[in-house]
Backbone as numpy.savetxt, mean C-alpha at the origin, in Angstrom:
# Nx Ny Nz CAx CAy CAz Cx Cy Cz
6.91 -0.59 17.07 6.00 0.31 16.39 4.99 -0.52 15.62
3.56 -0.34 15.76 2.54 -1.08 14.84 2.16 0.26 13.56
2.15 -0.55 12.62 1.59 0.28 11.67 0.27 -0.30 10.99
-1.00 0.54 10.59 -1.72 -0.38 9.94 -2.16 0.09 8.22
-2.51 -0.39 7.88 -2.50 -0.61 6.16 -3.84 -0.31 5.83
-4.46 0.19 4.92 -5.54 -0.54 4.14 -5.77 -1.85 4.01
-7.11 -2.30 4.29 -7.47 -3.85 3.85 -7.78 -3.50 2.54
-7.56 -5.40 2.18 -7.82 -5.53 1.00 -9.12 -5.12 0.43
-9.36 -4.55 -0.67 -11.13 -4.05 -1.44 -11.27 -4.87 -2.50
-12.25 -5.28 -2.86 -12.88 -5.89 -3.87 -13.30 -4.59 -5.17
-12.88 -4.37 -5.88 -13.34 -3.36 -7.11 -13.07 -3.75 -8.37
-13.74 -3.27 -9.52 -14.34 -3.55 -10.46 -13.11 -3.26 -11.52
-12.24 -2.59 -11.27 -11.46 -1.99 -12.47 -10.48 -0.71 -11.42
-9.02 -0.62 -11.22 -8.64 -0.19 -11.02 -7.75 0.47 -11.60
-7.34 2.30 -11.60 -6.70 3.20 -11.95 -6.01 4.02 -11.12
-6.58 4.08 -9.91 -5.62 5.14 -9.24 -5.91 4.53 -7.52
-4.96 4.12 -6.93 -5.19 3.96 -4.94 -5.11 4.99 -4.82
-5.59 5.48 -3.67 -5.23 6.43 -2.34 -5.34 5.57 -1.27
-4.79 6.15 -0.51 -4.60 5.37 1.29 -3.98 5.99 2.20
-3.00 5.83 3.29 -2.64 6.17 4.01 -1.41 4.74 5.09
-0.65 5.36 5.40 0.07 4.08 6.15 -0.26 5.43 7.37
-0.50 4.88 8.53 -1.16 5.01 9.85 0.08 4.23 10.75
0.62 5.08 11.85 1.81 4.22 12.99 0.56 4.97 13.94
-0.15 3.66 14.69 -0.55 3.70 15.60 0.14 3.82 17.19
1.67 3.58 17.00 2.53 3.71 17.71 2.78 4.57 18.99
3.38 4.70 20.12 3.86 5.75 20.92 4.49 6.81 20.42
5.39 6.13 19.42 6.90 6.82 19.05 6.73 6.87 17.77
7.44 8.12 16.97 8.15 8.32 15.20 8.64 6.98 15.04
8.64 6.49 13.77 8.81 5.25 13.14 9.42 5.73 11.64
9.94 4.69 11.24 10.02 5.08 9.70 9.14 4.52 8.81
9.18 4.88 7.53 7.73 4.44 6.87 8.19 3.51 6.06
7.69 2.52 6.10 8.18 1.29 5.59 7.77 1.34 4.42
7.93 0.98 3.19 7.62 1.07 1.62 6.60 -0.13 1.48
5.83 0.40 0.81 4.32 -0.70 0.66 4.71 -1.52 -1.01
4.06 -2.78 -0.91 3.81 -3.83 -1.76 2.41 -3.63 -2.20
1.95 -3.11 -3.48 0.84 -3.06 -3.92 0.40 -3.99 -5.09
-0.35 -5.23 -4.78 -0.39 -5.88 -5.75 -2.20 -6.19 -6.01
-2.23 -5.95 -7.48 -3.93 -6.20 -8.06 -3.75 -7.73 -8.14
-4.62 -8.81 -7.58 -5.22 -10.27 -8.47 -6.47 -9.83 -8.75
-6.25 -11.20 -10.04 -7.93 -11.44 -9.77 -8.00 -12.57 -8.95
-9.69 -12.78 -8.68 -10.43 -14.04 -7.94 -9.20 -15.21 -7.84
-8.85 -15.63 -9.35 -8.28 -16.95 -9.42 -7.23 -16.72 -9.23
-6.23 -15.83 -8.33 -5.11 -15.56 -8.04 -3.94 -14.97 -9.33
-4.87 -14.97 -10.08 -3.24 -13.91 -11.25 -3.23 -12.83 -10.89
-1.63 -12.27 -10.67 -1.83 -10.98 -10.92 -1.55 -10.47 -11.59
-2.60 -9.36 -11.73 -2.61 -8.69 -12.94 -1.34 -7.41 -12.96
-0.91 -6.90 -11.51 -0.40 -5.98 -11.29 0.46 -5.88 -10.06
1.79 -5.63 -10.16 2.55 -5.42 -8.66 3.45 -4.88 -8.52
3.44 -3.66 -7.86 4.68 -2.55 -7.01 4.77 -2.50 -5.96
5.87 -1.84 -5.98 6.56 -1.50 -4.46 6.87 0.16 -4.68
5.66 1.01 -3.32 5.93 2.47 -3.38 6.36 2.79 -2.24
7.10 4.48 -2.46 7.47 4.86 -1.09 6.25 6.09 -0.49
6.69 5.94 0.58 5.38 7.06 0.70 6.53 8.36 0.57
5.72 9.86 0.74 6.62 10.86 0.75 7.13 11.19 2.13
6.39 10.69 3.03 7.22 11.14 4.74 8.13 10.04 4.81
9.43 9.89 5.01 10.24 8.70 5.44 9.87 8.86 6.86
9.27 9.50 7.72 9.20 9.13 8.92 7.85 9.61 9.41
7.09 8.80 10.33 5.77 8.79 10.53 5.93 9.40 12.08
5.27 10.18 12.11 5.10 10.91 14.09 4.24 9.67 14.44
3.83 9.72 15.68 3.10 9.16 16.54 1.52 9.58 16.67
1.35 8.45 16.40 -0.41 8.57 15.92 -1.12 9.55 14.40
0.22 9.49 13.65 -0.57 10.10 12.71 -0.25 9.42 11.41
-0.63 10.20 10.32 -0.47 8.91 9.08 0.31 9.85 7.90
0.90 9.24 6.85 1.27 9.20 5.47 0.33 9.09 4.32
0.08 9.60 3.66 -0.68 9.24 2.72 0.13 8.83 1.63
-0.32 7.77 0.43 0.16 7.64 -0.52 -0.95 7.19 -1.97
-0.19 7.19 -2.99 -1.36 7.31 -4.06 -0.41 6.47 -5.20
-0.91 6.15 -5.89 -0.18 4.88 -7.16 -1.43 4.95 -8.09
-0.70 5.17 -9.23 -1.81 4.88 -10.06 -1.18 3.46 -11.24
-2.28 2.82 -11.56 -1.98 1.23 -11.95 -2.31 1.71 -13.11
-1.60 0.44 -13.65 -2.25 0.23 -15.32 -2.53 -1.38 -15.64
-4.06 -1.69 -15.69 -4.57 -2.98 -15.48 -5.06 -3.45 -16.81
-5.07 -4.00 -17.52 -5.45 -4.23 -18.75 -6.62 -5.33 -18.58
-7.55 -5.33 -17.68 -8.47 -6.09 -17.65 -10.07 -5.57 -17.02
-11.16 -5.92 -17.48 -12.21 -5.14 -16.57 -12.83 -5.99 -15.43
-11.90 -7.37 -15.26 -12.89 -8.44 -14.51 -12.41 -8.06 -13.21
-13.70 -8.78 -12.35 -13.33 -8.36 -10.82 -11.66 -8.31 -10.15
-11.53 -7.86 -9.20 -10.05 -7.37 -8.62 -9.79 -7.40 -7.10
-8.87 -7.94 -6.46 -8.73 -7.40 -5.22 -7.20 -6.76 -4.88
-7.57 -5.55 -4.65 -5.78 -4.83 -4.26 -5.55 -5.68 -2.41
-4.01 -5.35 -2.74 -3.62 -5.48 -1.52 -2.35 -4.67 -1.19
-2.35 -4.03 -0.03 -1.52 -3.04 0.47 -0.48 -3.52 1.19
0.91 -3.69 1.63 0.85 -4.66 2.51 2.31 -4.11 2.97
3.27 -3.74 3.59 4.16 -2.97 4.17 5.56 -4.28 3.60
6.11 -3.54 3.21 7.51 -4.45 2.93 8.97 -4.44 4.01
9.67 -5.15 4.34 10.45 -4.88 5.29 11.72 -4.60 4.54
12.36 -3.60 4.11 13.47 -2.91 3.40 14.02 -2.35 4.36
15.71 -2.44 4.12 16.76 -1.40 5.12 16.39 -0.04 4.78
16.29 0.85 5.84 16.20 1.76 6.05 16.95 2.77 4.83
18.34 2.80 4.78 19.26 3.26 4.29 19.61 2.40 2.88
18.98 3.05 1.85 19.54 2.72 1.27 19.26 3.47 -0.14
């Protein structure tokens, strides 16, 4: 099963993602729990979770949406990154 993510964005001050995890797949998949982490430029981060989406299981060709809202204590430039974590299923 391929799934694809949001790329990374460049923004100014972050409060709230939206996105979507997308299984471009043939087949239902399960939804793998995303790694959401803010740096800045010089690699600190300022911010990092791990969310679930609300479908544990993704149909074929369609998507999940999910939403996180951060709390960043800084206004300097930012880049999020979305990035699928590999966790047991069951647990």
């Amino acid at each position: 099963m391929l799934l694809t993510c949001p790329q990374c964005v460049t923004i100014f001050r972050v409060d709230r993602l939206r996105g979507a995890l997308r299984n471009v797949g043939s087949w239902s998949g399960h939804a793998a729990p995303l790694r959401v982490r803010v740096t800045r430029p010089d690699g600190m981060i300022l911010n990092e979770t791990a969310i679930r989406l609300d479908d544990w299981i993704i149909a074929a060709n369609q998507q999940s949406p999910f939403f996180v809202q951060l709390d960043i204590d800084s206004s300097a430039k930012a880049e999020v990154s979305v990035t699928p974590i590999s966790w047991p299923i069951f647990d």
